[in-house]
Residue, then its C-alpha position, 0 to 999 in steps of 0.5 A: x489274980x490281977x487281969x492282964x492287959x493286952x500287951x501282956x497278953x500279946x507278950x506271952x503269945x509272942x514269947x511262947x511261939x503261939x503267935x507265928x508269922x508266915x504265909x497261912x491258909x485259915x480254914x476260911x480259904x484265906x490267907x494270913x501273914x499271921x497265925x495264933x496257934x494256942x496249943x504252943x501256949x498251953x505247953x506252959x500252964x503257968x502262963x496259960x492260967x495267967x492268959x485265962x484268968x481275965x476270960x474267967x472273970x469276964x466269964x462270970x458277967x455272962x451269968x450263970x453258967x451250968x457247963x462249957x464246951x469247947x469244940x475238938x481239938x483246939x477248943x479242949x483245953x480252954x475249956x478246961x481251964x474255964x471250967x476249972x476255975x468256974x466250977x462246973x462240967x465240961x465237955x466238948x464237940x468232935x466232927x462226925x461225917x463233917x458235922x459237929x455233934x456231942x459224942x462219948x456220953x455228954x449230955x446237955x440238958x433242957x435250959x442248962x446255960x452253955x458257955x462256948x469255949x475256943x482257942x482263936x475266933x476268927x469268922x464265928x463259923x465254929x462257934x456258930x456249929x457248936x451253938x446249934x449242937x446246944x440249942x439241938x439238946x434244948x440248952x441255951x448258949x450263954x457266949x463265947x470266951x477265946x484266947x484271941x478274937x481275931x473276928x473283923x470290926x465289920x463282922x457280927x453275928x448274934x452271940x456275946x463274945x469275949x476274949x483274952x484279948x483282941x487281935x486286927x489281922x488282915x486276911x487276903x483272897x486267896x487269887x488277891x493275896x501279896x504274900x502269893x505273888x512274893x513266892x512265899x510258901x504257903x502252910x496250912x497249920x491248925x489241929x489237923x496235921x501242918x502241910x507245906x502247900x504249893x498252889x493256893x487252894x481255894x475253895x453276929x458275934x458281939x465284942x466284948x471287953 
């Protein structure tokens, strides 16, 4: 299957209601006008396998991989997809007590080379939680593959990253934002459940094609 571009990729997103525009609040504390829900994408396999079929690929160039995991909820699903076509086992990270850990039997053994599966990467900092669950069990993290990267050109942390495809999306201060002072209601979608909120609250990947 031939990969698709980014515009395409974009054109699905946009087509299936996966990329939303509004007045958001990231789990980073910041605002967005725009939002990535990939669960909308996934209502249609179809269009999500063609989305896929370049992380798949550029997959591969990391190596050998042994399983991937993707953290609960939005990670689940890709990882699927992912391990589907590499052919190797899956499992995913859950939050107990607020830290990400492996539950239900999985296991991840010494030296097993770990692919870290997410929807949307937009600071690293869930990528990053996983990773150390990985490296707890003695396993190594071979990278990360997400639907949308969505992490800032000035931002870097120490993992390869690559995506479907690559999104610069400007993120507001919550006591900065424009959106704020237009009097747009804010929402804080993601897997937790979507709420209308009236007051604001506040509170090294590496990219690769």
């Amino acid at each position: 299957m031939d990969l698709l571009s980014d515009r395409k990729v974009l054109e699905i997103l946009r087509s299936t209601g996966a990329m939303m525009d509004g007045h958001f609040l990231l789990s980073s504390g910041k605002h967005s006008a725009s939002y990535i829900q990939c669960a909308k994408l996934f209502q249609f396999p179809g269009l999500a396998q063609q989305v896929c079929s370049g992380l798949v690929e550029r997959s591969r160039r990391l190596g050998h991989i042994d399983a991937v995991v993707g953290p609960a909820l939005g990670g689940i699903i890709i990882a699927y997809e992912l391990v589907r076509a590499l052919d190797v086992r899956g499992m995913f990270t859950e939050r107990e007590d607020g830290e990400m850990v492996l539950r239900r039997g999985f296991k991840i053994e010494p030296g097993e080379r770990i692919l870290i599966a997410e929807d949307v990467v937009t600071t690293g900092r869930t990528s990053l939680e996983v990773a150390r669950v990985v490296r707890a069990c003695g396993g190594e993290v071979a990278g990360v593959a997400c639907v949308v990267d969505r992490m800032p050109e000035d931002k870097e942390v120490s993992l390869p990253l690559i995506s479907a495809t690559k999104m610069q999306i400007e993120l507001y201060e919550p006591d900065d934002c424009p959106l704020c002072r237009q009097g747009i209601p804010l929402v804080k979608p993601g897997s937790r459940k979507a709420r209308l909120l009236t007051v604001p609250e506040t509170n090294t990947l590496k990219s690769g094609g």
